[in-house]
VOPAGU-2260 file (C-alpha; in pm, 1 decimal, decimal comma):
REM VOPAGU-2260
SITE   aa  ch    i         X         Y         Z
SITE  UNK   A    0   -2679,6    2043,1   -3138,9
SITE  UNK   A    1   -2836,6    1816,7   -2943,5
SITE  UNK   A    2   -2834,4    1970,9   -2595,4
SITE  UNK   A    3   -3018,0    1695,5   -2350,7
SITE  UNK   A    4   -2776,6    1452,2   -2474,2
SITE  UNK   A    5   -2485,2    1683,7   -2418,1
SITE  UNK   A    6   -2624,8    1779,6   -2046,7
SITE  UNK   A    7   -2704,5    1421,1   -1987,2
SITE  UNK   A    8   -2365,3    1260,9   -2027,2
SITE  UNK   A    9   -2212,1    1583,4   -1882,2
SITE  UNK   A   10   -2407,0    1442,9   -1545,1
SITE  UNK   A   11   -2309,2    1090,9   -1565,5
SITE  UNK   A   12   -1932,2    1197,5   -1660,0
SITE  UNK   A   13   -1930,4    1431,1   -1309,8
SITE  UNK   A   14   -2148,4    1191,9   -1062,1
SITE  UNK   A   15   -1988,8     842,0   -1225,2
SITE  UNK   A   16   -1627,5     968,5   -1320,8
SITE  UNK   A   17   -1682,5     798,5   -1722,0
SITE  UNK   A   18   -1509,1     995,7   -1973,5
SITE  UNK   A   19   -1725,1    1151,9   -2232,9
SITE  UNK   A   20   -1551,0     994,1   -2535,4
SITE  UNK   A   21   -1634,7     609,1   -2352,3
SITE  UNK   A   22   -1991,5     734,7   -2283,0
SITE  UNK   A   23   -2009,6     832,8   -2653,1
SITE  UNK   A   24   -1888,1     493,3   -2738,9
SITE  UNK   A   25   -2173,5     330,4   -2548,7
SITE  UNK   A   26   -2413,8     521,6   -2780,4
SITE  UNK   A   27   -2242,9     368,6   -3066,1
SITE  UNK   A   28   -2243,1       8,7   -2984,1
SITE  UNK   A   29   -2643,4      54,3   -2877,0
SITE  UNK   A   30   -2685,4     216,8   -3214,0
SITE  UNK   A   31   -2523,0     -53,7   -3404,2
SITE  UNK   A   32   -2689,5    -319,2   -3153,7
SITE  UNK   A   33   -3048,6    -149,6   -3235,4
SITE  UNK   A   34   -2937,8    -209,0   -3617,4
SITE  UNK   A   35   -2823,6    -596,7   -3577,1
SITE  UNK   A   36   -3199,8    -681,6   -3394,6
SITE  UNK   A   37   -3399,5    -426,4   -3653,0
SITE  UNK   A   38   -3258,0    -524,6   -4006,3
SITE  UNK   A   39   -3053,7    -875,4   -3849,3
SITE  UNK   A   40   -2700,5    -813,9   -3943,5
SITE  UNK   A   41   -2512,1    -450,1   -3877,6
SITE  UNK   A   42   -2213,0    -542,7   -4065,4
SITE  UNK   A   43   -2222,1    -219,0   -4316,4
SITE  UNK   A   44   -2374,5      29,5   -4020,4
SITE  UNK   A   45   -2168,8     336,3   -3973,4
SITE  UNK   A   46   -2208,4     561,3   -3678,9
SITE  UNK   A   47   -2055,3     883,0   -3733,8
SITE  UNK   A   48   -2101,2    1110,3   -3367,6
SITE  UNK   A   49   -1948,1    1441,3   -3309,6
SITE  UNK   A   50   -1825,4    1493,6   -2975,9
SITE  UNK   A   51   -1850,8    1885,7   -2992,3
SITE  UNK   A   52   -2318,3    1884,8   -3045,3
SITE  UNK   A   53   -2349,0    1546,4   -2972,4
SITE  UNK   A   54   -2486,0    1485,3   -3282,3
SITE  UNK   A   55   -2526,3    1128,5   -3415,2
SITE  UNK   A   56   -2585,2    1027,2   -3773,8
SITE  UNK   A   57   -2637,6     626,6   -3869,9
SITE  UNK   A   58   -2606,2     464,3   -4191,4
SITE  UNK   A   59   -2611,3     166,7   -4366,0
SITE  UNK   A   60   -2376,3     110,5   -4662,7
SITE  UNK   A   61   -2608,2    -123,9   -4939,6
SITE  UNK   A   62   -2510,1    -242,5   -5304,9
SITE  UNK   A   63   -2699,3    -111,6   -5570,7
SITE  UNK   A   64   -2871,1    -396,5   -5722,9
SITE  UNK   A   65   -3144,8    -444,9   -6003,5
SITE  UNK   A   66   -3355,3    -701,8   -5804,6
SITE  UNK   A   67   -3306,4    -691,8   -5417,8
SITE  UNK   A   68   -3241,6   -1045,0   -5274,1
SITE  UNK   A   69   -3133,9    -884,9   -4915,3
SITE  UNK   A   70   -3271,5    -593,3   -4845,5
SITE  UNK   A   71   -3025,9    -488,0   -4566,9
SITE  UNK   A   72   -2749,4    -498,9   -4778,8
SITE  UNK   A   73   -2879,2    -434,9   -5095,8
SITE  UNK   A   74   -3052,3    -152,9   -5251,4
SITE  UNK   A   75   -3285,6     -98,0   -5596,9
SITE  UNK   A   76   -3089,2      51,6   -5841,5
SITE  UNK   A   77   -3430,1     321,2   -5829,7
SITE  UNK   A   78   -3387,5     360,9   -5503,2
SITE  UNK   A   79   -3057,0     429,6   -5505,7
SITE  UNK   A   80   -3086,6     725,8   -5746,3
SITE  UNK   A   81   -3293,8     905,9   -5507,3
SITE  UNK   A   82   -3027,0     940,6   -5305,2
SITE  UNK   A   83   -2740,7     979,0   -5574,5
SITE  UNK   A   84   -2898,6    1055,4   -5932,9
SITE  UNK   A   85   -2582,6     929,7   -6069,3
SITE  UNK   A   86   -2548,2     601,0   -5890,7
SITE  UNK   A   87   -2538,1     283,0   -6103,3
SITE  UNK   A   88   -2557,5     -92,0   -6036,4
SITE  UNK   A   89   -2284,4    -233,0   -5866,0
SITE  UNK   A   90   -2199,8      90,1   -5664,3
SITE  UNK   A   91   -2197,0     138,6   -5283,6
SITE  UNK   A   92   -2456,2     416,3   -5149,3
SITE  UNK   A   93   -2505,6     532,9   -4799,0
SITE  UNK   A   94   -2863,0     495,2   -4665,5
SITE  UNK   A   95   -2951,9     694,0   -4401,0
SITE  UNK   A   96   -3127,7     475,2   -4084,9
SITE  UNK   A   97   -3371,6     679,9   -3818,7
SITE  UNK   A   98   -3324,4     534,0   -3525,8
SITE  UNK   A   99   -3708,1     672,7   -3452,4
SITE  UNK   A  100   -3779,3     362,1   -3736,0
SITE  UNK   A  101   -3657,0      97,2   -3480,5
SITE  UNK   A  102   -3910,1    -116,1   -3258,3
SITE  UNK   A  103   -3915,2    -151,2   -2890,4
SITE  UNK   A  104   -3719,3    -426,9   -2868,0
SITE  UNK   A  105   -3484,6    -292,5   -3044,0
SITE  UNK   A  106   -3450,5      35,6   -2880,7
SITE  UNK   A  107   -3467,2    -181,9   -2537,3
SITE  UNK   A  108   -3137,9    -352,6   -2590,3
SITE  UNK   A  109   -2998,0     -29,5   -2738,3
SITE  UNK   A  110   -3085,6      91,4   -2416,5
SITE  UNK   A  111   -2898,9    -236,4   -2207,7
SITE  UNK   A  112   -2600,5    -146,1   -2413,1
SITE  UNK   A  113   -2557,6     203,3   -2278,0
SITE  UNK   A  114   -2644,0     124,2   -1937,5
SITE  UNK   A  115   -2393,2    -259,7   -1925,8
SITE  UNK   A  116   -2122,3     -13,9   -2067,8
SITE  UNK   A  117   -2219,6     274,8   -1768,6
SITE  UNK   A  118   -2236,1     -27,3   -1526,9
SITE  UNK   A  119   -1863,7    -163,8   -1686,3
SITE  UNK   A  120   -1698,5     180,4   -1657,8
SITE  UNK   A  121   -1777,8     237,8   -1313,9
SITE  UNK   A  122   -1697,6     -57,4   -1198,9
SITE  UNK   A  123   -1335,3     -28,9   -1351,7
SITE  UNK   A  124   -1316,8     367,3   -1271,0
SITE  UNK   A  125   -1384,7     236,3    -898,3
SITE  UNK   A  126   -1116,6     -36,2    -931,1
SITE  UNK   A  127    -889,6     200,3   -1062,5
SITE  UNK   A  128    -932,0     428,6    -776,5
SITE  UNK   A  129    -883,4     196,2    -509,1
SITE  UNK   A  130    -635,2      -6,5    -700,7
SITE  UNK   A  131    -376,8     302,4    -684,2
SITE  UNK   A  132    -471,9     334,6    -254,0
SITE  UNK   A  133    -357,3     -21,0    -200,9
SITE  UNK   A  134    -100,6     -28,4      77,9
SITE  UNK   A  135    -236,7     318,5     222,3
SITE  UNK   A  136    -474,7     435,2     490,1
SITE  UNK   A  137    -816,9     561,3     473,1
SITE  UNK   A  138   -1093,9     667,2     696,3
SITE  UNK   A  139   -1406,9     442,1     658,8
SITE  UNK   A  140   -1777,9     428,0     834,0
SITE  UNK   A  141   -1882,7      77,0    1027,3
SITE  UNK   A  142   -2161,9     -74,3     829,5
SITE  UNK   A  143   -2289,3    -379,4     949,8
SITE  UNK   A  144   -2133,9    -701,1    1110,0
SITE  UNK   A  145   -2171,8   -1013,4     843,1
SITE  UNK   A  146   -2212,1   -1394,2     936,4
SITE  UNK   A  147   -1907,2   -1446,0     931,7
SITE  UNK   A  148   -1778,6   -1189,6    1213,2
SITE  UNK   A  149   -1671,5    -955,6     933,7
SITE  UNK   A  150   -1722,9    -641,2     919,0
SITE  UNK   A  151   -1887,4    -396,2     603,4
SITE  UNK   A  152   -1649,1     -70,1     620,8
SITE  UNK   A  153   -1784,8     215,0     381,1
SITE  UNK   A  154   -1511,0     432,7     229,2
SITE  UNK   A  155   -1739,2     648,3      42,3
SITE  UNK   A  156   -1820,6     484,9    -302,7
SITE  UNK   A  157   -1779,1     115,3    -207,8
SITE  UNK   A  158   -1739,5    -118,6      76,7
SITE  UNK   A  159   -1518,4    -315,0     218,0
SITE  UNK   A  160   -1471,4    -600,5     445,4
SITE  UNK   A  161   -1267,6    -638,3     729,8
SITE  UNK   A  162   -1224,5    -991,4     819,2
SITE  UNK   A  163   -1204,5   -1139,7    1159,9
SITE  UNK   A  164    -839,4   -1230,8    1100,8
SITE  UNK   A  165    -753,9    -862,3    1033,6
SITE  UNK   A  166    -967,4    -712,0    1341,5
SITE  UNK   A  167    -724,8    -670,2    1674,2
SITE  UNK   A  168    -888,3    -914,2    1949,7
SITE  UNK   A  169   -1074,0    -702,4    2210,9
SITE  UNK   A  170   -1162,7    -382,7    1986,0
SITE  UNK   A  171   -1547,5    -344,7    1925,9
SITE  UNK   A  172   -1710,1     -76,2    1665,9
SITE  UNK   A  173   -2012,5      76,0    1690,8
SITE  UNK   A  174   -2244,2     118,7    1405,9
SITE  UNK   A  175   -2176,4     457,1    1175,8
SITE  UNK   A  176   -1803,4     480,9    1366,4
SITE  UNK   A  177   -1539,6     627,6    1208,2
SITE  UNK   A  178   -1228,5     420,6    1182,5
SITE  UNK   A  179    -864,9     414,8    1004,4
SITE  UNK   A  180    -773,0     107,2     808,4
SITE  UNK   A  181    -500,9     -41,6     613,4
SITE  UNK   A  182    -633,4    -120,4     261,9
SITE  UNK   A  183    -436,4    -473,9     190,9
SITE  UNK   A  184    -572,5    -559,1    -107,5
SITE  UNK   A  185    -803,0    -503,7    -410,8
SITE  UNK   A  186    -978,1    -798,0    -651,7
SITE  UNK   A  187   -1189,3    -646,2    -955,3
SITE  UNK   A  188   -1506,4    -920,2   -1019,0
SITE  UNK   A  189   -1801,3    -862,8   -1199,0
SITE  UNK   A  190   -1981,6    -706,8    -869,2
SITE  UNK   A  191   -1748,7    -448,7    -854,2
SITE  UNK   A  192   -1406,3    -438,7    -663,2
SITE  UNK   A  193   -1362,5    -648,0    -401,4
SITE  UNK   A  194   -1152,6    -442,2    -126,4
SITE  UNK   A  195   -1021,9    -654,8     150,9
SITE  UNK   A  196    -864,3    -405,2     523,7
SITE  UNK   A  197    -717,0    -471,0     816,9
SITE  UNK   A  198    -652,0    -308,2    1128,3
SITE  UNK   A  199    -342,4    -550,6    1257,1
SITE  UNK   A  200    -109,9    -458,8     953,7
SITE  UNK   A  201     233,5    -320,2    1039,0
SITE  UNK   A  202     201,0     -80,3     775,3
SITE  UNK   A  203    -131,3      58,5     960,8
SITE  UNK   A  204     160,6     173,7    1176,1
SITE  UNK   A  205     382,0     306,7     940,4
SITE  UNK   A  206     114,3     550,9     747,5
SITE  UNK   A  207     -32,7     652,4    1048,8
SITE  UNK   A  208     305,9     773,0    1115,1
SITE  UNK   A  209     383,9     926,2     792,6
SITE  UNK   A  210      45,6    1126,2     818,8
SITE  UNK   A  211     171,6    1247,5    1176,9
SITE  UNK   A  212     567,9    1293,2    1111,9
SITE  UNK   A  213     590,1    1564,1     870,3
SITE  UNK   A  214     997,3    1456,6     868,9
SITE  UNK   A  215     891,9    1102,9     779,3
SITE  UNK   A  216     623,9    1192,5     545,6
SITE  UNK   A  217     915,4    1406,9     372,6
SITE  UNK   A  218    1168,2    1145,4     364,3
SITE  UNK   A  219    1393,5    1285,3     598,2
SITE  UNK   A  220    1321,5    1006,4     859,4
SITE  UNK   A  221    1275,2     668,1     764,0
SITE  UNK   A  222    1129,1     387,3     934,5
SITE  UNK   A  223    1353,7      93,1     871,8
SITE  UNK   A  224    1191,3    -175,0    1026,4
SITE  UNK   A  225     827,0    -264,5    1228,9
SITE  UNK   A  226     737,3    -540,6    1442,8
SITE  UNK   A  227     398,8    -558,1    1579,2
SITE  UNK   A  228     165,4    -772,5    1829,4
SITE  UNK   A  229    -178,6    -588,1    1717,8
SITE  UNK   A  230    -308,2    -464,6    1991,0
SITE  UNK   A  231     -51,6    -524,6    2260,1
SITE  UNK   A  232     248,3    -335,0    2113,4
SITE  UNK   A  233     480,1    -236,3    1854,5
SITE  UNK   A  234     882,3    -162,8    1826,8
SITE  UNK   A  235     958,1      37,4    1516,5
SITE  UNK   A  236    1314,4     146,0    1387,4
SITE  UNK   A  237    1411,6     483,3    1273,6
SITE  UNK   A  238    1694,8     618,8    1060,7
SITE  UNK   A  239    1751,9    1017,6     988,9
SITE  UNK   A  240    1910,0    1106,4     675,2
SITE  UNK   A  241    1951,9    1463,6     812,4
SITE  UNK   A  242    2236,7    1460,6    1091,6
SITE  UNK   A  243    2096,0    1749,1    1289,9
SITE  UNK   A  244    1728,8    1577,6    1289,1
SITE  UNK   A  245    1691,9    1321,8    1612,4
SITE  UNK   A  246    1454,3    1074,7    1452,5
SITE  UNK   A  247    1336,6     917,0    1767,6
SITE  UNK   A  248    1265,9    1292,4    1904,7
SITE  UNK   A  249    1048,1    1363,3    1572,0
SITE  UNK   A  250     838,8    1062,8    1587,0
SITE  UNK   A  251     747,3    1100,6    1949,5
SITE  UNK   A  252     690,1    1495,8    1878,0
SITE  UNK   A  253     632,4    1798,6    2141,8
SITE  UNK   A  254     548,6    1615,9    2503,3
SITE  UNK   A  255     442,9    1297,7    2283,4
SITE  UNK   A  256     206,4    1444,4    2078,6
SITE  UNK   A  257     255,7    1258,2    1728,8
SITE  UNK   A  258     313,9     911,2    1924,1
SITE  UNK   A  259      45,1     985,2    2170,0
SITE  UNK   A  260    -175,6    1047,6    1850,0
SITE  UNK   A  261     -71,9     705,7    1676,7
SITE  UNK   A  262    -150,3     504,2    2047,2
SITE  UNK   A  263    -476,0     672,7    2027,7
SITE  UNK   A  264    -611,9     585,2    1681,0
SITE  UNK   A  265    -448,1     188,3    1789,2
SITE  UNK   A  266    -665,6     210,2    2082,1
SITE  UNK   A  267    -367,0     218,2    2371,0
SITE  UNK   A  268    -143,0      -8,0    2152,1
SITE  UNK   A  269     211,2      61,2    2350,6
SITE  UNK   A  270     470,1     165,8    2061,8
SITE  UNK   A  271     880,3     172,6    2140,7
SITE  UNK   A  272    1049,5     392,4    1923,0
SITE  UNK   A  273    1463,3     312,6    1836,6
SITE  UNK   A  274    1763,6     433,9    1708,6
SITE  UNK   A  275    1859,2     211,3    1385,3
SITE  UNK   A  276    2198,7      95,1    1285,0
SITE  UNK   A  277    2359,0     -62,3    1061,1
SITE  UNK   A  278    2586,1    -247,6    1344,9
SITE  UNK   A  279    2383,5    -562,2    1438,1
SITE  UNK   A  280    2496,9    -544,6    1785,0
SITE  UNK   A  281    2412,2    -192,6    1862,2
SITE  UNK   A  282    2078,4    -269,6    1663,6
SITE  UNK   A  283    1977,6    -574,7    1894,7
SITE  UNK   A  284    2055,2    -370,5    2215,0
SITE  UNK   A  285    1833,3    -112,1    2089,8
SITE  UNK   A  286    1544,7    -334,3    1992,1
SITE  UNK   A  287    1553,3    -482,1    2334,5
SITE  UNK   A  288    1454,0    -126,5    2491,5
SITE  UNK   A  289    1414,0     -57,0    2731,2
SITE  UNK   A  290    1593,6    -358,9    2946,3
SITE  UNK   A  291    1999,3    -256,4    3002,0
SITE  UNK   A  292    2271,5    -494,9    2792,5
SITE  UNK   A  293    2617,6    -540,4    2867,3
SITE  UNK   A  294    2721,1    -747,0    2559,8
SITE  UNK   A  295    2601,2    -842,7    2229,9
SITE  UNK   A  296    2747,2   -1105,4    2039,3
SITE  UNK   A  297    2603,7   -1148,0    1653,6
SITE  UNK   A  298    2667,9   -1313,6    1386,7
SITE  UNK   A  299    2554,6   -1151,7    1014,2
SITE  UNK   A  300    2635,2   -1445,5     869,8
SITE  UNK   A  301    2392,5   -1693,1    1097,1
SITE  UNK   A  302    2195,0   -1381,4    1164,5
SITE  UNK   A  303    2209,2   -1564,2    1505,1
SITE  UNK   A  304    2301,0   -1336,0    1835,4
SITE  UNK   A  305    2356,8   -1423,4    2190,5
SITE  UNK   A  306    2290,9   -1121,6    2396,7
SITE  UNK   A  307    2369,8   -1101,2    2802,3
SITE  UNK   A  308    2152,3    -845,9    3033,8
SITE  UNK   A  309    2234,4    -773,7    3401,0
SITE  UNK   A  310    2056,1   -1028,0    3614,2
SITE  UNK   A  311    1818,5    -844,2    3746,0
SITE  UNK   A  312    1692,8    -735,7    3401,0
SITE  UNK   A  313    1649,3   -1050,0    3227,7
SITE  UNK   A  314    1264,4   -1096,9    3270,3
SITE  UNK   A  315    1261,5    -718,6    3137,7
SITE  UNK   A  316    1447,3    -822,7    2826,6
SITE  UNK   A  317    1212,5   -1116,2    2756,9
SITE  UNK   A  318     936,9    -966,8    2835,7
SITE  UNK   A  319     581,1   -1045,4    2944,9
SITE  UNK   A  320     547,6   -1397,5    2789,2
SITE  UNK   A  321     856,3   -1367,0    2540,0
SITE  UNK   A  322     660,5   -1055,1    2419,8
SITE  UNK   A  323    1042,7    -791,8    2411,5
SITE  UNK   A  324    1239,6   -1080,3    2312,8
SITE  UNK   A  325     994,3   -1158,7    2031,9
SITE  UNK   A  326     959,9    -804,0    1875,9
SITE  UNK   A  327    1340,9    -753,3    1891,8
SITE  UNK   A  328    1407,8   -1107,7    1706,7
SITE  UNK   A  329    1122,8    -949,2    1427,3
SITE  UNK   A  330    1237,8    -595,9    1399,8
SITE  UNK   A  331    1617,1    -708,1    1377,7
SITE  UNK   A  332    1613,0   -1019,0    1206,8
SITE  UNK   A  333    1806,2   -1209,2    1419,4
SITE  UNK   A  334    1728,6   -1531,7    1652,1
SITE  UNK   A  335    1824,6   -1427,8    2011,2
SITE  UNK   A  336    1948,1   -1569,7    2285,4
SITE  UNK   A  337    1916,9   -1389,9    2609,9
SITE  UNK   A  338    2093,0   -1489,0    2909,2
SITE  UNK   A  339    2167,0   -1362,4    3243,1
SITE  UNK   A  340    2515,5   -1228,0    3356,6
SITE  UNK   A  341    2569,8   -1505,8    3582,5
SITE  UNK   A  342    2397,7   -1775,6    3317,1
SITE  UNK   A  343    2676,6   -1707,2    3054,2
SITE  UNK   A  344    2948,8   -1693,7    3308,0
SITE  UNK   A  345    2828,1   -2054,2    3385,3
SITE  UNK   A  346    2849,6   -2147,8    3058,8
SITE  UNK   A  347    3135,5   -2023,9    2949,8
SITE  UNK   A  348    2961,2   -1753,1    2698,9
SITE  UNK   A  349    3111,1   -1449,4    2898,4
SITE  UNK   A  350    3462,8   -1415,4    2981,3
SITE  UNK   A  351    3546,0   -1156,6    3269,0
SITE  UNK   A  352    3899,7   -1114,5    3444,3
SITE  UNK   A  353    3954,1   -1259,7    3761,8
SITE  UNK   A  354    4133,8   -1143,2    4049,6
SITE  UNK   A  355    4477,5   -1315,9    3969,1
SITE  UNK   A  356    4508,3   -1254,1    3569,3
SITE  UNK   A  357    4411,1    -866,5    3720,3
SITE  UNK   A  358    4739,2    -920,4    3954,7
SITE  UNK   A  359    4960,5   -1108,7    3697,4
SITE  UNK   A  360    4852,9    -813,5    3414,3
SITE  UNK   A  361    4926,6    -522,1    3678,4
SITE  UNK   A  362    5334,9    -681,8    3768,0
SITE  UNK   A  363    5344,5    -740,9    3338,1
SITE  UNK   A  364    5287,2    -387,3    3354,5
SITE  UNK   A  365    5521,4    -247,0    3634,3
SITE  UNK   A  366    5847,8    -441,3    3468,3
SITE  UNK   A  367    5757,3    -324,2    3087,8
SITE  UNK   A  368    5740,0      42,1    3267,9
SITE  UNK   A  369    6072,8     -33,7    3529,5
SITE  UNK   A  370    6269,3    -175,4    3145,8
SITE  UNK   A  371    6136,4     146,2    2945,6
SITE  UNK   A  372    6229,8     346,5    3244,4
SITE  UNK   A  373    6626,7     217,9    3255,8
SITE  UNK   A  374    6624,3     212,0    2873,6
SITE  UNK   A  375    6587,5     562,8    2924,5
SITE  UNK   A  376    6823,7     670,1    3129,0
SITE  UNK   A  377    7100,5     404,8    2978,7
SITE  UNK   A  378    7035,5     660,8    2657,4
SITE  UNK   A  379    7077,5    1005,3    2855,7
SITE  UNK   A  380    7444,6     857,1    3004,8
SITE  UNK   A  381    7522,0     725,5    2630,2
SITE  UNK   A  382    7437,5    1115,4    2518,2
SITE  UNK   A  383    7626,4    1300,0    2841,0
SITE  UNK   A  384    7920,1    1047,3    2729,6
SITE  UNK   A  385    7921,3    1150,3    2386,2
SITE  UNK   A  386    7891,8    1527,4    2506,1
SITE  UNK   A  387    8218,4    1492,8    2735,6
């Protein structure tokens, strides 16, 4: 059994993550490599290794010959009987290489071999790992700021760069901070993976929910829809698939405490929380929270909707700069039009009853109730009548 081998690849298998069985195959490929640059070819080398004792065994598989033209193919027909007495010319004997025969150089580049592979297989057990977090949230350590305004984010094994069109204007990091980001996306190259975050991603929003909203996190709340100004604010839609679970009421939590916890991690980043549904209209007047509507008009089909506010809340249904007008248009889908109560009356956009249609409507109304009432009482005399 060969025990340092045994303890050294049990190291490298717990510290680097590498399977035993590719490790083992490293050794192989250095043994055969060692071969090619000692004898110059290594097409008839065998490896045989047992995973159990880490024992190794090489050999080379030569033609018994009477005169030897190539001596690492071919064997002496002498030679070959003092391995197998009864081997003959023509047959195929196993020869036995020592890899304690080979020269430096070739023990050198046996040695590259094992360490390229080492170098290959954590590179790829790396990509793998970060690979299958793309799209989630993890806790890194500020680095460094690069040239180009980047920042170097450790998470732990590798780094990763947050890019100056991913960082929320006005937040600063210290060095050795601890921050959340959204892993967007992972490229393997021959460095290693290349992991790219961000801290203005919506769905920075939606796991930092999920790890806060045990009812979200389970599935039993959904978040439909986000739309988000990093750094300014975000609306986000919610939908419970349990009747008796408020959705809005779980995401905010206990006096705030699961929003308040998002806002703090985004720095003060304001977040409305809505009701979803599946009506457009009653969506839209939702997403404009929390200015007042009196009438939504949409259309699925244009995805177009024309919404009218009281007058004194239009400028809080636009918004500072466009800012509620914009999220609601992003979280719903829709292009809207806001107008005041008294700007679609002007144009003609919303009909209300005026004095004299109320009138004319309230005498249609007395004579239907005067013609119902005689109808009546025509039918009791027609019944006394009949009675007599």
């Amino acid at each position: 059994m060969n025990k340092e081998l045994m303890e050294a690849l049990d190291i490298l298998e717990k510290e680097k993550n590498i399977s035993k069985d590719t490790l083992l195959g490293a050794i192989e490929q250095s043994l055969i490599q060692a071969c090619k640059n000692h004898f110059g070819k290594a097409d008839n080398v065998k490896v045989n290794i047992n995973p159990e004792t880490c024992d190794f065994s090489v050999f080379a598989e030569r033609t018994v010959v009477e005169f030897v033209d190539d001596p690492a193919m071919e064997i002496s027909l002498l030679d070959a009987q003092k391995i197998n007495i009864n081997a003959a010319v023509g047959d195929v004997v196993k020869v036995e290489i020592h890899s304690r025969e080979f020269g430096r150089i070739a023990t050198q580049n046996a040695k590259n071999v094992i360490l390229q592979k080492i170098r290959e297989e954590e590179r790829k057990v790396l990509y793998d790992e970060y690979y299958g977090k793309e799209k989630e949230v993890v806790t890194g350590i500020v680095q460094r700021m690069m040239g180009n305004k980047s920042i170097s984010i450790n998470l732990g094994k590798v780094d990763a760069t947050l890019s100056e069109n991913e960082q929320v204007k006005g937040e600063t990091f210290e060095s050795t901070e601890r921050i959340k980001v959204y892993i967007l996306e992972v490229k393997d190259t021959p460095k290693g993976p290349r992991i790219l975050v961000s801290r203005t991603h919506p769905g920075l929003v939606k796991r930092l929910f999920e790890s806060e909203v045990a009812e979200v996190r389970s599935g039993t709340v959904e978040i439909k829809s986000i739309a988000r100004e990093a750094g300014s604010r975000t609306k986000i839609a919610v939908w419970s698939n349990d009747p008796d679970v408020d959705p809005v009421g779980a995401c905010v939590g206990m006096n705030g405490v699961r929003v308040n916890a998002v806002v703090n991690e985004l720095r003060g980043e304001k977040i409305d929380i809505i009701n979803w549904d599946e009506n457009p209209a009653l969506l839209i007047e939702n997403a404009l929270s929390p200015a007042k509507v009196i009438a939504v008009m949409a259309d699925p089909d244009e995805k177009t909707a024309l919404v009218v506010v009281p007058d004194y809340q239009l400028s809080l249904a636009i918004g500072k700069e466009g800012q509620n007008a914009r999220l609601a248009a992003r979280l719903t889908g829709f292009k809207i039009d806001i107008k005041s109560e008294s700007q679609a009356r002007e144009s003609g956009d919303f009909y209300d009853y005026d004095e004299d249609e109320d009138e004319d409507f309230v005498e249609d109304s007395e004579e239907i109730e005067l013609e119902m009432e005689s109808a009546e009482y025509e039918g009791e005399a027609d019944a006394n009548e009949y009675k007599e």
